[in-house]
C-alpha positions in Angstrom: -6.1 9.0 -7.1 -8.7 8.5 -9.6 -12.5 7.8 -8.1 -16.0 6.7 -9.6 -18.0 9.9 -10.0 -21.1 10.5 -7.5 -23.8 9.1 -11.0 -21.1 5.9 -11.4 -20.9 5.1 -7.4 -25.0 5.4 -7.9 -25.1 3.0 -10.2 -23.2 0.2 -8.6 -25.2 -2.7 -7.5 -25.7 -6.0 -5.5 -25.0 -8.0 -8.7 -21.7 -5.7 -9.3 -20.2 -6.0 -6.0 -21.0 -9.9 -6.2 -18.9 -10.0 -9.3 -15.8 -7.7 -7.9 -16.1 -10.2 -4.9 -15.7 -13.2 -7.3 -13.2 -11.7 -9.6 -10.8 -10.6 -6.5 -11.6 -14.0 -5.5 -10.1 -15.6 -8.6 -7.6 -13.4 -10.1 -6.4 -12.7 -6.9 -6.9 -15.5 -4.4 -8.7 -13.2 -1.7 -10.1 -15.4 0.9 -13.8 -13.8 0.2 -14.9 -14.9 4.0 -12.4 -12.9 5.6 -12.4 -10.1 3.8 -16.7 -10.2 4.0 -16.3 -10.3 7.5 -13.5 -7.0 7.1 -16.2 -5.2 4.8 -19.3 -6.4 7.6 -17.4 -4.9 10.6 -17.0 -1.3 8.3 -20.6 -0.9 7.3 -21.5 -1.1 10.7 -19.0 1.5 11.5 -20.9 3.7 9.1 -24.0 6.2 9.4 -27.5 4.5 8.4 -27.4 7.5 5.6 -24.5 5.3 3.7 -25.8 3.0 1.2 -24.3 -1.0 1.0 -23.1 -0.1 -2.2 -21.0 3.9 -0.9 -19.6 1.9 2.0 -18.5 -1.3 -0.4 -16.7 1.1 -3.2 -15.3 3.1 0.1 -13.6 0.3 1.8 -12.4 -1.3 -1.5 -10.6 2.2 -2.3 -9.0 2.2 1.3 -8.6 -1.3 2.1 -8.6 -3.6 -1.1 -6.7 -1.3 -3.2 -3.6 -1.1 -1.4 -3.4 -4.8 -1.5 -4.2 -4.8 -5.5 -1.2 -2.7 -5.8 0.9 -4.6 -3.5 0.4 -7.5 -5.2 0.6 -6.0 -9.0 3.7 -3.9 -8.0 2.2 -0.7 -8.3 2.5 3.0 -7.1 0.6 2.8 -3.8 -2.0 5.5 -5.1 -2.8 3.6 -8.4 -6.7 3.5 -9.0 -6.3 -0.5 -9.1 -9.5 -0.6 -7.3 -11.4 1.7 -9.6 -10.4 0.3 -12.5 -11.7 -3.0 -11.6 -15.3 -1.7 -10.2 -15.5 0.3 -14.2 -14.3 -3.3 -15.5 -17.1 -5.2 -13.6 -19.5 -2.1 -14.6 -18.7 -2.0 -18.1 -18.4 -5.7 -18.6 -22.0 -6.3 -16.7 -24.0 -3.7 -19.0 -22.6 -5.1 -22.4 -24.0 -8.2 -21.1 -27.1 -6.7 -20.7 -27.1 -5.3 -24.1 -26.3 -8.3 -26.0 -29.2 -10.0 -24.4 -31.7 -7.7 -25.3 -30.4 -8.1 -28.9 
């Protein structure tokens, strides 16, 4: 299964993993305060080493993605998960761009 790179995983930030939050919450009805309280009980699981943003992108690919392809009818091993954290990534830097234009 495909995975963000160690410089893409970097990258990811607070404002990113609001917007995954928000667009698993509307495209796919994910009951955010459940699933925060799922992702809360694995970070504290984790060494102090892990950063917020490692542990997010690690318990999206095991937890959230299997769901993603679940519900999209997918091969169990798609990179549903990925693809929507690149999505959120791309789509939050051409923002950026266009407002510095």
């Amino acid at each position: 299964m495909e995975r963000l790179t160690r410089e893409e995983e970097e990258f990811l930030d607070e404002a990113h993993i609001k917007e995954i939050w928000n667009e698993l919450h509307e495209r796919f009805g994910f009951n955010l305060k459940e699933w925060k309280k799922k992702f809360e009980q694995y970070v504290i699981k984790q060494t102090r080493e892990t950063s917020v943003m490692s542990c997010f992108y690690r318990f999206g690919h095991d937890h959230i993605n299997p769901i993603l392809n679940e519900i999209l009818c997918r091969q169990r091993l798609y990179p549903t998960f990925t693809n929507l954290v690149k999505f959120v990534m791309t789509k939050s830097s051409y923002k950026s761009i266009k407002k510095m234009k």
